[in-house]
N, C-alpha and C positions, 0 to 999 in steps of 0.2 A: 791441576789434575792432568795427569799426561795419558797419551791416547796407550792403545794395550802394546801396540808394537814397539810403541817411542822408548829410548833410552835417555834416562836423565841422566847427566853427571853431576856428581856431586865432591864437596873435599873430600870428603869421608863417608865412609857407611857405617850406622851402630841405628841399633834398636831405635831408637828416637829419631833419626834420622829416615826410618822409615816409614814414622807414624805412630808409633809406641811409647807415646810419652808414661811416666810412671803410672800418673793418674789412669789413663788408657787400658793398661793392663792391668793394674786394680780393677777397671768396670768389667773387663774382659773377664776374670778371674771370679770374679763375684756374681757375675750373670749367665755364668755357663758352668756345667758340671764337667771335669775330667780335662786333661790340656786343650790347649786352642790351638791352633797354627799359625803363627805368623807369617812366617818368610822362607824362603830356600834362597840359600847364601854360596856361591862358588867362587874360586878364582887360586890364584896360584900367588903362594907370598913367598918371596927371596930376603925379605929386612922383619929384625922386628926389633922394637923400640919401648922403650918404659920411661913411665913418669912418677910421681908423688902427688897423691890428692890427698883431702883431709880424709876422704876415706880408706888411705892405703895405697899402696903401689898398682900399678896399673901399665898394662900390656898392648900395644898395637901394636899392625904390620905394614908393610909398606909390598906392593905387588901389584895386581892386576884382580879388582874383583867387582862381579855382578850379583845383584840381589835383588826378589820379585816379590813385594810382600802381598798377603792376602786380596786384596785389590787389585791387584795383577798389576800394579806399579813395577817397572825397571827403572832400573838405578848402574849407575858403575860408577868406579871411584880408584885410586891406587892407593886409597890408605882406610883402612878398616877396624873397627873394634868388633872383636865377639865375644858374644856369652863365656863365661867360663868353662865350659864344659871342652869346649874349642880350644881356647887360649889355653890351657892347661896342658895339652895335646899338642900343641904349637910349640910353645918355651921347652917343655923338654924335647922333643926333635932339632931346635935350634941350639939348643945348650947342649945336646949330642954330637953337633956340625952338620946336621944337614944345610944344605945351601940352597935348597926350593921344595916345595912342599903345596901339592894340587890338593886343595877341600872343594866338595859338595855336600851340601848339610840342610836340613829342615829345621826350624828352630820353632817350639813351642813354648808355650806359658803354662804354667800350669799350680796347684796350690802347694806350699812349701814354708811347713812350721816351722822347717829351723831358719828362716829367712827373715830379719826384721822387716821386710815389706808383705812377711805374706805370701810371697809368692817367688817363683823362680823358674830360671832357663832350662827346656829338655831340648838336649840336642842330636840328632841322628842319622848317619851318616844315606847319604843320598843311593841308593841300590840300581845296580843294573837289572833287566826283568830276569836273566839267567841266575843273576846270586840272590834275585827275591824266590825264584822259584827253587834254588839249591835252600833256602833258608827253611821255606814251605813241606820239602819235601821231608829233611831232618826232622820238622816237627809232626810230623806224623808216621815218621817211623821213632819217633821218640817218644810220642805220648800212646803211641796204640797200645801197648802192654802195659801199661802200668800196672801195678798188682792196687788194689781195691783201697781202700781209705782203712777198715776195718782191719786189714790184714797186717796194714802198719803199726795199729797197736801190742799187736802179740807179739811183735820184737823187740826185743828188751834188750 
């Protein structure tokens, strides 16, 4: 167990790596209603790299990255695997040309039928308090008018 300030290093960062083994997330998943929070994940990737598993092609990066899971564990590592939601977001910027590319992200669990385990990654990009309170503000000049529930049946 490392102290809250301490930074581990590790080869790699991926969900498992930070204490999320499947089984884990299963109990997480099964004992709590609505996503969970794992970890917020940042760093900056310049490489990324693919392999072949039995379960299909698979994506890392090569960079500079830190990660704090629920436990208030740090970690850093220069080679990273993330959720898909991330990676997905990653390869095409990469396959675009970009040549570096700064993430900060929260990563949740949460339940997910069309997933053979059950469950599956929500990912969200990490907000300054200015673009959390620009977000806040759109939505309440976005939801204050809404016209009535009733009223949207008589439009046909």
């Amino acid at each position: 167990m490392t102290k809250k300030n301490e930074i581990t290093k590790l080869a790699q960062i991926s969900m498992k790596a930070l204490g999320y083994s499947a089984k884990e997330l299963r109990k997480l998943v099964d004992n709590n209603d609505g996503a969970q929070y794992l970890a917020r994940i940042g760093g900056v990737a310049v490489e990324m790299f693919t392999g072949e598993s039995a379960k299909g092609q698979w994506y890392g990066f090569k960079g500079q990255f830190v990660a704090q899971n629920q436990k208030g564990e740090t970690f850093s590592s220069s080679v990273i695997f993330f959720p898909a939601g991330i990676t997905n977001t990653l390869v095409k910027q990469f396959d675009a040309g970009v040549c570096e590319v700064e993430i900060k992200a929260d990563v949740f669990v949460g339940e997910n039928d069309k997933s053979a385990s059950g469950y599956g990654y929500i990912c969200e990009p990490v907000m300054e308090a200015k673009q959390k309170a620009r977000v806040e503000e759109l939505a309440l000049s976005l939801f204050n008018d809404t016209p009535a529930l009733e009223d949207k049946s008589k439009v046909a």
